[in-house]
C-alpha positions as CSV (number, residue, x, y, z in Angstrom):
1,X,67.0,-232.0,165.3
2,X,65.6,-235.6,165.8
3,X,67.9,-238.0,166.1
4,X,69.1,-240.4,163.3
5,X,67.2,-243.7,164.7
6,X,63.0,-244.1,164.5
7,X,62.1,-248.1,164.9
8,X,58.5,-248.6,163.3
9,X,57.3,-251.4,165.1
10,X,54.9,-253.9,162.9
11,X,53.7,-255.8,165.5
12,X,51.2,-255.2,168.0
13,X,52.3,-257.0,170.7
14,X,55.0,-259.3,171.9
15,X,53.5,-262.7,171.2
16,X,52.5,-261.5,167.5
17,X,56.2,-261.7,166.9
18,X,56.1,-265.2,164.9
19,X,57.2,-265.8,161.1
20,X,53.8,-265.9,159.9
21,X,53.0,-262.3,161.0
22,X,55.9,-260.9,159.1
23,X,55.0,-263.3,156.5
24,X,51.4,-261.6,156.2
25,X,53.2,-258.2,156.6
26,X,55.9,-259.0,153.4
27,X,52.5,-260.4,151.8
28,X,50.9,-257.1,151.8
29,X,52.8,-254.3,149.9
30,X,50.6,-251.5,151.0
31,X,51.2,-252.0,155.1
32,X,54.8,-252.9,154.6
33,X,55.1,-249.9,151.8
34,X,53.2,-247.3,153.8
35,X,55.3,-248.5,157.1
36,X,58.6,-247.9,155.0
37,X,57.0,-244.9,153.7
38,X,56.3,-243.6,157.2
39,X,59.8,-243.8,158.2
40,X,61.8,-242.4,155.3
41,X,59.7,-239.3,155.4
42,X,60.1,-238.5,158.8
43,X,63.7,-238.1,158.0
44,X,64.1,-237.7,154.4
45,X,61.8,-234.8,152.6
46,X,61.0,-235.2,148.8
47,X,62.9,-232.3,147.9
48,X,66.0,-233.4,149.7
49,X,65.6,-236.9,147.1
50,X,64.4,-234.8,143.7
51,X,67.1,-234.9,141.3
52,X,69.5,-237.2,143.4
53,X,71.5,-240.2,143.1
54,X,70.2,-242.5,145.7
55,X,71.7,-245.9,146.7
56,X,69.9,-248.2,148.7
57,X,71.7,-250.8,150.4
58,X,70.0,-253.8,151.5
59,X,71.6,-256.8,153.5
60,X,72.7,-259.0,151.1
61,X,75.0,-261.1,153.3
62,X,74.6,-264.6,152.5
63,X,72.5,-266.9,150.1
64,X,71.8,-269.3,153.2
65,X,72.6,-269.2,157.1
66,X,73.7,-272.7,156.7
67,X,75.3,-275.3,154.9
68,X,71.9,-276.9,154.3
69,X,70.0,-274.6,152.6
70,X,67.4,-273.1,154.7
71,X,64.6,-270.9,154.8
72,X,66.1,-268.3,157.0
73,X,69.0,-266.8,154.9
74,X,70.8,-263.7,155.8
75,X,69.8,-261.4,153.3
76,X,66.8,-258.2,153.3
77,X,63.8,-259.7,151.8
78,X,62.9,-258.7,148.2
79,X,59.4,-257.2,149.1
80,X,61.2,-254.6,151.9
81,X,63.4,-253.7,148.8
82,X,60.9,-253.1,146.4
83,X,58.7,-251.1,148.8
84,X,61.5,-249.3,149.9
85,X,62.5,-248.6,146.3
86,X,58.3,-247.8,145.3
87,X,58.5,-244.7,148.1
88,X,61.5,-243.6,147.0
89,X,60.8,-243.3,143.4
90,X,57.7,-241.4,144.1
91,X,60.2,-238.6,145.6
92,X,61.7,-238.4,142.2
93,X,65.2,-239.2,142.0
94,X,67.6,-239.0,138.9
95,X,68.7,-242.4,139.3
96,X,68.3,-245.4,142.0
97,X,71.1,-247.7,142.6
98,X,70.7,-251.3,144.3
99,X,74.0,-252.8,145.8
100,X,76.0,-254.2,148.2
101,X,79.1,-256.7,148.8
102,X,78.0,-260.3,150.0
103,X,81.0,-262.0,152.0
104,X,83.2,-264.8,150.0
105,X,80.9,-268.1,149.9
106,X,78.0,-266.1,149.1
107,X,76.9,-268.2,145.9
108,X,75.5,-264.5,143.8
109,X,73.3,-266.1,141.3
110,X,71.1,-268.1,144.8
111,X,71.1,-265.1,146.7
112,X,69.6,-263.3,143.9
């Protein structure tokens, strides 16, 4: 059995790691959905999701990492959530759930 971890790397090399590589990444749904895609079936087969409940759970922390409000907040970007939720939905589920628990000073209605 292959284990439970499998990182799919998005960048080519080291010094492409910046903010507006990721940002070109989120910018295109077809890398970032067939990247997602890539990953969930390697572990996940479509019959295993027909006909299921399935919760996804993104990190939605915090509205901002800061007092100030910043550009960096600690929460999963919408685009990764709605590319996650477009390969899953192609695998048929009964019904796809979106939640989590933000810790206390998370202002909801910002983070959202």
């Amino acid at each position: 059995m292959a284990g439970f971890l499998n990182i799919q790397s998005l960048y080519k090399s080291h010094e492409g790691r910046t903010i507006e590589h990721l940002s070109s990444v989120y910018s295109d749904e077809q890398i970032l959905t067939e990247a997602i895609g890539k990953v969930i079936k390697e572990k996940l087969s479509p019959e295993i999701i027909k006909s299921k409940l399935i919760l996804l759970k993104p990190n939605w922390v915090k509205h901002s990492s800061s007092s100030l409000e910043d550009e960096l907040c600690l929460r999963t970007h919408d685009k990764f959530i709605l590319a996650t939720l477009l390969v899953i939905l192609k695998m048929r589920p009964s019904k796809v759930v979106i939640g989590d628990a933000p810790i206390q000073g998370c202002i909801w209605g910002k983070m959202v």
